[in-house]
C-alpha positions as a Python dict, from the first residue, in 0.01 Angstrom:
ca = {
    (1, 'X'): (0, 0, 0),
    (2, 'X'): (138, 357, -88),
    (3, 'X'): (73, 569, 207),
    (4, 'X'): (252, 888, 8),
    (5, 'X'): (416, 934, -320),
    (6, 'X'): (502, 1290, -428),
    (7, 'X'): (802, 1402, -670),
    (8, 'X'): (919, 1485, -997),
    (9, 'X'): (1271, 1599, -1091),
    (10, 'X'): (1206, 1940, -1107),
    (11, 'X'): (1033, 1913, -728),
    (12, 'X'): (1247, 2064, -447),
    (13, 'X'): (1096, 1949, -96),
    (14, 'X'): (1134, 2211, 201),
    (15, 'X'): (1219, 2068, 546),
    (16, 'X'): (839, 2164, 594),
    (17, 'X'): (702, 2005, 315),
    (18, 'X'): (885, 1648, 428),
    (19, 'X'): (734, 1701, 789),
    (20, 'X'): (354, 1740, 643),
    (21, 'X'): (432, 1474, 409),
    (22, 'X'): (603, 1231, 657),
    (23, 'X'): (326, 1267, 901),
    (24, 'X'): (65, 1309, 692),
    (25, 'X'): (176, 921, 618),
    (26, 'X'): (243, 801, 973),
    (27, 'X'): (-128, 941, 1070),
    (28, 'X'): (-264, 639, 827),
    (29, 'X'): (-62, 368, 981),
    (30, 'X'): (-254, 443, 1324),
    (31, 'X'): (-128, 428, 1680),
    (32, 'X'): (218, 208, 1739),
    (33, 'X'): (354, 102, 2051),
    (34, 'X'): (715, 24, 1979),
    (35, 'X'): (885, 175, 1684),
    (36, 'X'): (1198, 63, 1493),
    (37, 'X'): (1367, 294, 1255),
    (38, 'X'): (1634, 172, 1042),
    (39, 'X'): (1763, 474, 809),
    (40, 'X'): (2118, 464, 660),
    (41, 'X'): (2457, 572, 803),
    (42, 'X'): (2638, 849, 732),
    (43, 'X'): (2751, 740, 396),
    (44, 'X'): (2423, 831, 310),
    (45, 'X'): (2446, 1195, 467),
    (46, 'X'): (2263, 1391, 178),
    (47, 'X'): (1958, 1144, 139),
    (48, 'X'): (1758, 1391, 401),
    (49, 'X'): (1648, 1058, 569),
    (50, 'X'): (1873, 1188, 888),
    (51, 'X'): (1625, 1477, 875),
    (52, 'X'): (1344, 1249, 876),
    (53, 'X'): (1412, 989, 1126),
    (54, 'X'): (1482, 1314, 1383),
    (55, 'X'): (1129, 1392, 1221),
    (56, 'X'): (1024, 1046, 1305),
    (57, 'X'): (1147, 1050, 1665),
    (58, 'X'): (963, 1376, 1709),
    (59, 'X'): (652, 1235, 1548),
    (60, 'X'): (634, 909, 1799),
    (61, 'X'): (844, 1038, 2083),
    (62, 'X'): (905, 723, 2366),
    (63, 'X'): (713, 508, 2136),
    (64, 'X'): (1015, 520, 1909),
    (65, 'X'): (1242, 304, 2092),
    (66, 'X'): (1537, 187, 1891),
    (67, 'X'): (1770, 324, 1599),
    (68, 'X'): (1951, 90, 1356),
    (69, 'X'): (2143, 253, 1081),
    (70, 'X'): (2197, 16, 838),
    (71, 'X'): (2555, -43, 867),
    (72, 'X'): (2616, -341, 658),
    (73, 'X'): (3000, -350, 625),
    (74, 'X'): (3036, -20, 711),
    (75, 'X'): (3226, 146, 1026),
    (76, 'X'): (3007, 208, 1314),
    (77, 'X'): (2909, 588, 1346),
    (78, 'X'): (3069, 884, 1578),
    (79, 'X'): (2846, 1028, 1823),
    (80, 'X'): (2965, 1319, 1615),
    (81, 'X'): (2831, 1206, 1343),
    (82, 'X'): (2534, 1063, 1464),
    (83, 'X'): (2442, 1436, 1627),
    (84, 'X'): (2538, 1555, 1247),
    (85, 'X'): (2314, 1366, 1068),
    (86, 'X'): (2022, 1315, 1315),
    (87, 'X'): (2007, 1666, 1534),
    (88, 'X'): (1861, 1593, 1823),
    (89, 'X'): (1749, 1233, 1804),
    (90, 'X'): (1873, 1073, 2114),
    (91, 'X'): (2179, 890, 2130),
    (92, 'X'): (2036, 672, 2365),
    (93, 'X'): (1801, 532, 2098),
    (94, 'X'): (2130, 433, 1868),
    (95, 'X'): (2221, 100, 1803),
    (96, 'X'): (2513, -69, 1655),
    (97, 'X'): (2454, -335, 1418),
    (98, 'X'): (2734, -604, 1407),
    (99, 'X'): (2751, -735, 1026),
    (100, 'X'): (2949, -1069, 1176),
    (101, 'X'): (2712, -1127, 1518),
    (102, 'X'): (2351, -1034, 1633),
    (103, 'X'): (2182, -1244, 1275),
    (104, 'X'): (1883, -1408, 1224),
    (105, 'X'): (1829, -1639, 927),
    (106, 'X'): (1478, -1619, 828),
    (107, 'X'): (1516, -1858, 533),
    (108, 'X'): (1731, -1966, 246),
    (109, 'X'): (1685, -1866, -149),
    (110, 'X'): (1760, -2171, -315),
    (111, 'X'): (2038, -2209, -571),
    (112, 'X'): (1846, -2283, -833),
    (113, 'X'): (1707, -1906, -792),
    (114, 'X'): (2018, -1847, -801),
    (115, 'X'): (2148, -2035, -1062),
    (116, 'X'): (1850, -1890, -1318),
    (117, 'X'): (1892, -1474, -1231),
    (118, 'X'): (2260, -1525, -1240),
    (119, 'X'): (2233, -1699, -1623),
    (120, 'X'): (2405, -1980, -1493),
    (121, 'X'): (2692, -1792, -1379),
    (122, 'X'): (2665, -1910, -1016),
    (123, 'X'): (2485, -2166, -803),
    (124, 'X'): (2466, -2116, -436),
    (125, 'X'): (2187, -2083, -199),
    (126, 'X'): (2118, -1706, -18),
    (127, 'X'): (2072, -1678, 332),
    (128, 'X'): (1818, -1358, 423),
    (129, 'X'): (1979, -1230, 690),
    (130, 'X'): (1832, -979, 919),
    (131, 'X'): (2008, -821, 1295),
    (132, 'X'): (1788, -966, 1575),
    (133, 'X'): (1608, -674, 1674),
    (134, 'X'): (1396, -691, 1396),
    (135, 'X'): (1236, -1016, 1481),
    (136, 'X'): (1306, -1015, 1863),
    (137, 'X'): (1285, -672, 1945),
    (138, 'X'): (891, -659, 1953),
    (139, 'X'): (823, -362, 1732),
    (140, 'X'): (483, -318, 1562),
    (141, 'X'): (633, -83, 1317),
    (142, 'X'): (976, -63, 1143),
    (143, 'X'): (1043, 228, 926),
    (144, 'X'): (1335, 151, 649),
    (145, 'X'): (1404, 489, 585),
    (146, 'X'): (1660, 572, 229),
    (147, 'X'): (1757, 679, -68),
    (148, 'X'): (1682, 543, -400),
    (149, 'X'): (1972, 659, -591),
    (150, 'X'): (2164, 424, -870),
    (151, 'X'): (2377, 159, -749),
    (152, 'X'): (2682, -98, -886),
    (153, 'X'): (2527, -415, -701),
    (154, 'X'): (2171, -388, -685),
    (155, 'X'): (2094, -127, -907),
    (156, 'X'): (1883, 75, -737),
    (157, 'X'): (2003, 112, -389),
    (158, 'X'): (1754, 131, -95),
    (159, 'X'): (1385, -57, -40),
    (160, 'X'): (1485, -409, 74),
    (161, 'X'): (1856, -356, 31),
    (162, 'X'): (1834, -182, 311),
    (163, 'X'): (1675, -468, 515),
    (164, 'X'): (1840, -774, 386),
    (165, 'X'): (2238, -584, 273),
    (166, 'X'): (2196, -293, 564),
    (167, 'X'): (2125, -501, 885),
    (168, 'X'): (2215, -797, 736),
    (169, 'X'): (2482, -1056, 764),
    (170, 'X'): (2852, -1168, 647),
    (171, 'X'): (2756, -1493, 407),
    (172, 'X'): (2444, -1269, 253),
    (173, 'X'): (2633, -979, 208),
    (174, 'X'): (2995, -1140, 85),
    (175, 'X'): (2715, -1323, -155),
    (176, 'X'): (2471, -1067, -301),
    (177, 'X'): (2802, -878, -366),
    (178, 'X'): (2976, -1171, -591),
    (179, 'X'): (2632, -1201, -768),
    (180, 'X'): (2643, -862, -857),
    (181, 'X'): (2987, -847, -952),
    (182, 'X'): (2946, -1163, -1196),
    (183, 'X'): (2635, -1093, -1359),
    (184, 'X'): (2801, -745, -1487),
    (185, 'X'): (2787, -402, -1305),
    (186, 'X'): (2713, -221, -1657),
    (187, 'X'): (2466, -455, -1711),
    (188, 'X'): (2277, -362, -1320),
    (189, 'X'): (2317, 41, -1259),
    (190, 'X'): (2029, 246, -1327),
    (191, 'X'): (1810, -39, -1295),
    (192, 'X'): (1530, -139, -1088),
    (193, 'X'): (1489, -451, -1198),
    (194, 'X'): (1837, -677, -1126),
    (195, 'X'): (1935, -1011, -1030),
    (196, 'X'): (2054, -920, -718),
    (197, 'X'): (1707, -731, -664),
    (198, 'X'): (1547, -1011, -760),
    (199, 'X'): (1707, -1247, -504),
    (200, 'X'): (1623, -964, -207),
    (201, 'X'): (1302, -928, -275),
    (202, 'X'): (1259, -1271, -315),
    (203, 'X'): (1383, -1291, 77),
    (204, 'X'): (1096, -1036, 182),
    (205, 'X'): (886, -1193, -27),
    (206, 'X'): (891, -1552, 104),
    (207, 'X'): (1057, -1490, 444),
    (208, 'X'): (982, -1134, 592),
    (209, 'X'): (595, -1121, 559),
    (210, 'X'): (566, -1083, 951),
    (211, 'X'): (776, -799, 992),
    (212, 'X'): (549, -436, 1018),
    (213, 'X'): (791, -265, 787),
    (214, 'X'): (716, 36, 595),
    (215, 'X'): (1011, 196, 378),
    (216, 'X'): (1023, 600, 349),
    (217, 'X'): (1247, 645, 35),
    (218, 'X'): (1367, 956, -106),
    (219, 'X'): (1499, 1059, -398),
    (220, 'X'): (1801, 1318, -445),
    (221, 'X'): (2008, 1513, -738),
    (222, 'X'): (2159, 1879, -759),
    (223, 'X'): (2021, 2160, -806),
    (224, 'X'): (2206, 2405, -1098),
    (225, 'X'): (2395, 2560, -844),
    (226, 'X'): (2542, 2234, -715),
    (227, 'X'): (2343, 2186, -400),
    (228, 'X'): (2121, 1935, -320),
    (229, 'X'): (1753, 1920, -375),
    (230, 'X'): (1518, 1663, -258),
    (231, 'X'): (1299, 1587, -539),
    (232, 'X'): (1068, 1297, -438),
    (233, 'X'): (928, 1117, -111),
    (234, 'X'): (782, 782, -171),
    (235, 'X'): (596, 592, 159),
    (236, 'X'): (467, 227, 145),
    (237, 'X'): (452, -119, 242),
    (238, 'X'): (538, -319, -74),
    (239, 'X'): (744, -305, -391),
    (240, 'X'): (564, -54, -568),
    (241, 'X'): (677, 227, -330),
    (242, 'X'): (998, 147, -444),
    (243, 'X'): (890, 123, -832),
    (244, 'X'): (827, 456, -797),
    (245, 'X'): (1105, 602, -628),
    (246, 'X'): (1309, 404, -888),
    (247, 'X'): (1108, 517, -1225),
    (248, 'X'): (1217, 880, -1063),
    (249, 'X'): (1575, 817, -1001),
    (250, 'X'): (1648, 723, -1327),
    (251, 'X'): (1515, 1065, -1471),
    (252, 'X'): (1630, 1263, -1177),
    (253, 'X'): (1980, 1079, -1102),
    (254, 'X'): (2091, 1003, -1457),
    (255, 'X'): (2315, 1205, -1622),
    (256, 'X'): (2382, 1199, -1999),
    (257, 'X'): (2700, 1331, -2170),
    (258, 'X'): (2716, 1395, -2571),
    (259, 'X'): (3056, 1245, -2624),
    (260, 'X'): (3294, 1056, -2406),
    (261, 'X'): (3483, 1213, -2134),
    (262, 'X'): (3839, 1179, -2190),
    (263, 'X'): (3969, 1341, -1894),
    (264, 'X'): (3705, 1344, -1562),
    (265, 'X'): (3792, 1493, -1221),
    (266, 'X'): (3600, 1373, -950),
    (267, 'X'): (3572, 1520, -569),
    (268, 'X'): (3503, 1302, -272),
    (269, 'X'): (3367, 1511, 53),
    (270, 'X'): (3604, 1409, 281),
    (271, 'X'): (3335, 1402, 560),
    (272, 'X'): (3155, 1094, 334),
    (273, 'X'): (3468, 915, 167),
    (274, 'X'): (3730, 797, 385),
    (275, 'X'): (3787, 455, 212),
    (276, 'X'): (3825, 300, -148),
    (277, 'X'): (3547, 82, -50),
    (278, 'X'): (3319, 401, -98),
    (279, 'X'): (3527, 631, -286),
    (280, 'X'): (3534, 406, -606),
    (281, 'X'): (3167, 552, -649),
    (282, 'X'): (3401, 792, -819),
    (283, 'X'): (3466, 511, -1077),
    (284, 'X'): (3117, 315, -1047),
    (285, 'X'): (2909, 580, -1154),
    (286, 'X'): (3153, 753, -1421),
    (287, 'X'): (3300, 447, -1641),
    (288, 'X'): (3015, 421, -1903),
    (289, 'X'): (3098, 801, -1999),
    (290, 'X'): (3482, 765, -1960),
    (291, 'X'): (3608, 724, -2332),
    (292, 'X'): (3822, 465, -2371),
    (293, 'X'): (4221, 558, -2271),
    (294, 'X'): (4056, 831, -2041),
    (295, 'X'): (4197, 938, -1727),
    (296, 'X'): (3992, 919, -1440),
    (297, 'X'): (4127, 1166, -1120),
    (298, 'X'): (3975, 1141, -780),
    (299, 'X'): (4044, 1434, -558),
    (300, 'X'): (4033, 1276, -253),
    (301, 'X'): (4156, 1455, 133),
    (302, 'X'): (3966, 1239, 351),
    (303, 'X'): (4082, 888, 169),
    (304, 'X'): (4296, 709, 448),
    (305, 'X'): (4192, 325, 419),
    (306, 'X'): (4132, 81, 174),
    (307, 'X'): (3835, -114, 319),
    (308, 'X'): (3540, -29, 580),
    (309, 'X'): (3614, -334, 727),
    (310, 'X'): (3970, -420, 856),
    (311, 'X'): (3960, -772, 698),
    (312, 'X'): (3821, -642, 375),
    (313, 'X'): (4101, -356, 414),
    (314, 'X'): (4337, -627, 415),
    (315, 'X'): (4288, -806, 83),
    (316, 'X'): (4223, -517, -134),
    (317, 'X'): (4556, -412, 2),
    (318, 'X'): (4647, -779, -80),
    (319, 'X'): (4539, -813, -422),
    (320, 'X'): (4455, -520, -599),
    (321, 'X'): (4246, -421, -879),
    (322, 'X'): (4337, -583, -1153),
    (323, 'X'): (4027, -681, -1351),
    (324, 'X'): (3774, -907, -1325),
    (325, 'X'): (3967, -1218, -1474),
    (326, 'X'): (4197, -1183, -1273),
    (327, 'X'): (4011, -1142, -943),
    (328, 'X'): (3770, -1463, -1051),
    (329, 'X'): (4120, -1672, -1080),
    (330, 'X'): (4236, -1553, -720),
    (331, 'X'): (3872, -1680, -585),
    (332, 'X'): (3962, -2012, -700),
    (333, 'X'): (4305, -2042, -591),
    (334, 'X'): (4313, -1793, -269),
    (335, 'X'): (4083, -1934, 28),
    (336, 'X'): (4076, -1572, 216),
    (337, 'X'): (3905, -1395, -105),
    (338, 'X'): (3702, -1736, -174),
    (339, 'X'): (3563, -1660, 172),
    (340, 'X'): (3530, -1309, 172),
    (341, 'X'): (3354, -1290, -192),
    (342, 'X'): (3207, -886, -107),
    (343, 'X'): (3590, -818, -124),
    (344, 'X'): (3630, -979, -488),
    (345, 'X'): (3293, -838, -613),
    (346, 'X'): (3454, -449, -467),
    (347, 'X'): (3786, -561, -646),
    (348, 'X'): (3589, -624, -931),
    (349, 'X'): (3399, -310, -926),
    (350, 'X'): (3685, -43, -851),
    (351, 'X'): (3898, -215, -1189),
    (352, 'X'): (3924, -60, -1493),
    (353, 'X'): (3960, -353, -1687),
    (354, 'X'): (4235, -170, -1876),
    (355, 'X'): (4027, 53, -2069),
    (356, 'X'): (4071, 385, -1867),
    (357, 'X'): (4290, 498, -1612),
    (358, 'X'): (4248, 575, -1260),
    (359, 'X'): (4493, 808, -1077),
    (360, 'X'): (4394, 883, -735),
    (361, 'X'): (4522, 1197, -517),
    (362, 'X'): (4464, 1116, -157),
    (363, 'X'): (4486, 1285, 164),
    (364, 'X'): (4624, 955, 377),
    (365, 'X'): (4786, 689, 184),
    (366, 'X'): (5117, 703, 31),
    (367, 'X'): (5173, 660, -319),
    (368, 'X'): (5298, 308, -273),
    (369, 'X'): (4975, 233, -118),
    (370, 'X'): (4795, 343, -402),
    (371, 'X'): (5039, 183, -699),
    (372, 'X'): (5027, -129, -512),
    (373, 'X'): (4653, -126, -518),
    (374, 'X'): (4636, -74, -913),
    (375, 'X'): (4596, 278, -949),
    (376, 'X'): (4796, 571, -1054),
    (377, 'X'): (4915, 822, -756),
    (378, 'X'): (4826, 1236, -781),
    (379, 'X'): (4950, 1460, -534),
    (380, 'X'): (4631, 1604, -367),
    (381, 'X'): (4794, 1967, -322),
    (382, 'X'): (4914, 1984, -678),
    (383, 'X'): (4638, 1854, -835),
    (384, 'X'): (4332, 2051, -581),
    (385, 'X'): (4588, 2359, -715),
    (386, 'X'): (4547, 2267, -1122),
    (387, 'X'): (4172, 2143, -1055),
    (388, 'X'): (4030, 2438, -842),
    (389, 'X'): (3689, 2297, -765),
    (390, 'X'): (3596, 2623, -608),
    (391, 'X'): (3623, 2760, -952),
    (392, 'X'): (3488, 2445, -1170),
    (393, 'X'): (3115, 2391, -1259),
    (394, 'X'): (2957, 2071, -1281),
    (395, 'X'): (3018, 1889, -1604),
    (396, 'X'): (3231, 2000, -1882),
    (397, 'X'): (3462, 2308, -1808),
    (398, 'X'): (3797, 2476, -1957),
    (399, 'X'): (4126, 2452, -1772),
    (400, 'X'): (4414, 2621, -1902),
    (401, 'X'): (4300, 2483, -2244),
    (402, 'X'): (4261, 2138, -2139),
    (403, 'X'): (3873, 2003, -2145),
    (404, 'X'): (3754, 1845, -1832),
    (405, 'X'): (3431, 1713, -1710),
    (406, 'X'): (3332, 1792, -1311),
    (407, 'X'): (3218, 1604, -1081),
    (408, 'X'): (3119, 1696, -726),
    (409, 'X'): (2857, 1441, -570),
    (410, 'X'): (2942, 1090, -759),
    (411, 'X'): (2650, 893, -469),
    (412, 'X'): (2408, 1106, -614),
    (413, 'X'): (2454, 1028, -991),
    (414, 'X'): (2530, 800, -1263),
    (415, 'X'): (2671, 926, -1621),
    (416, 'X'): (2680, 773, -1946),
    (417, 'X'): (2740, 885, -2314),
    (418, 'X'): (2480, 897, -2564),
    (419, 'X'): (2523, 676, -2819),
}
């Protein structure tokens, strides 16, 4: 059931507008006793949804009783950034979800679901993971709150990716990854309808029916000025919620270039991107406009680790990127990336497969971090100096007679050529 579904990409929500709207939506569900909400970390900063889970809390008060970001792999959150993102939501209500501990299985996907969305590529069984405190925490209501923005594994990020991916656990995770990875990420972003979507919803489907949940998605791009504009709010109970939200990304979040880009410069907010892991959004959502031979450079301050995860950090600083034959030989002959198969999906992901290059200009590793990893090394300080981004506009600009094509928010976008 859609409870509210507003939006259009030339919409632009006020903070005031989201409050009517959210409550105008909570009003239908009736009186709750125990809320969960579940809305993303702070990877997800500019979704708004850190706006409206304080919204939330204000709405319910005591009755909201419990906070889960959705973590997946992802480092737990700062107070600091907690207070950032969620004003003045209690910390109290804050809890940590442990990717490795704290699961529930709540049934199995066979393989030969597998084995059919995958083409034949793979044939394992998926476990739908969830953290505990969505079955065992006695909630009558749990509010998946996110953004439905394109996305290299699933497509579409958000709806039950944020269930089954955000709270859930290491063997579905390392899995829905690999799946992802195999089938083809050109093949998956910008799309609503995926394999890996397929085997999620699949899990919610078949396995989740008793859980109350209701997903608040939102949908974000820039505004001509560079900042951010929330352009739709979609509220529901069931898949076409997300349909909708999706059907709006694509014509909000898309981004279409005439010709190939041969050189791109990308910035990553060092407050968001601290890792690889999440920084190669920079190379995600650029390569179908990069022209082949291009040069990719990520401006990156904040970039200090390889991996979210210190195991995960650990074999990408192992192996590399170094293309997805490659990493596919290593998972048969290396037992550590066999059993960590998120890592070789994100080592699939952040390669160029020789067809562009990536040099990366970061504020914490040193260049033989970087060169060891795959990539080409930039000096941050020369290259913030040559790339100005105070003076650059989004998209294609002039510098010193060399033509390069901007990019400021890579999470909120995905851009391809024409042709």
């Amino acid at each position: 059931m859609i409870y509210y579904a507003q939006g259009s990409p030339a919409h632009d929500f006020s903070s005031q507008d989201l409050r009517e709207a959210l409550y105008s939506a909570l009003e239908k569900l009736g009186n709750r006793h125990k809320v969960l909400a579940i809305p993303p970390d702070f990877t997800r900063f500019h979704s708004r949804t850190g706006e409206l889970t304080e919204m939330a809390w204000q709405f319910y008060g005591d009755t909201m009783t419990d906070i889960l970001p959705a973590l997946g792999t992802h480092a737990p959150m700062s107070p600091e950034q907690i207070r950032t993102m969620y004003g003045e939501t209690p910390l109290s209500l804050f809890r940590e979800h442990h990717w490795k501990e704290d699961l529930v299985t709540l049934g199995e996907v066979p393989a030969s679901f597998i084995k059919e969305v995958s083409e034949g590529k793979l044939n394992f069984s998926w476990p739908a993971q969830v953290n505990r405190l969505l079955t065992d925490g006695g909630h009558d209501l749990i509010l998946s709150l996110g953004q439905v923005v394109p996305h290299e594994i699933v497509g579409m990020a958000n709806y039950t990716k944020n269930i089954f991916v955000g709270t859930g656990g290491e063997e579905a995770i390392h899995k829905s990854h690999f799946l992802g990875a195999v089938y083809g990420m050109e093949r998956i972003m910008g799309k609503a309808d995926t394999p890996v979507r397929r085997v999620l919803n699949y899990g919610a489907d078949h396995f989740a029916g008793d859980l109350p949940i209701v997903y608040v998605l939102t949908v974000v791009s820039p505004r001509e000025d560079g900042s951010l504009a929330l352009r739709g709010l979609f509220i529901g109970d069931d898949e076409e919620c997300y349909l909708q939200a999706a059907a709006l990304s694509a014509r909000a979040n898309l981004r279409v270039v005439e010709k190939p880009i041969k050189k791109c410069v990308v910035y990553l907010d060092p407050a968001e991107f601290h890792s690889t892991w999440l920084g190669n959004k920079a190379i995600y959502r650029t390569r179908m406009a990069l022209a082949d031979g291009a040069e990719l450079i990520v401006l990156a301050p904040g970039l200090k680790d390889f991996g979210e995860d210190k195991t995960i950090d650990k074999l990408i600083r192992k192996y590399g990127y170094h293309g997805t034959e490659h990493t596919l030989k290593l998972v048969e002959s290396e037992k550590d990336l066999a059993q960590s198969l998120s890592a070789a999906a994100h080592l699939i992901h952040g390669s160029t497969e020789g067809r562009f290059k990536v040099t990366y200009c970061p504020g914490q590793l040193s260049r033989e971090e970087i060169e060891k990893a795959g990539y080409g090394y930039g000096d941050l300080g020369a290259m913030e100096s040559r790339y100005d981004r105070s003076r650059l506009k989004e998209g294609w600009n002039n510098v010193g007679g060399e033509e390069i094509f901007f990019v400021s928010h890579p999470a909120l976008g995905l851009w391809t050529v024409k042709e």
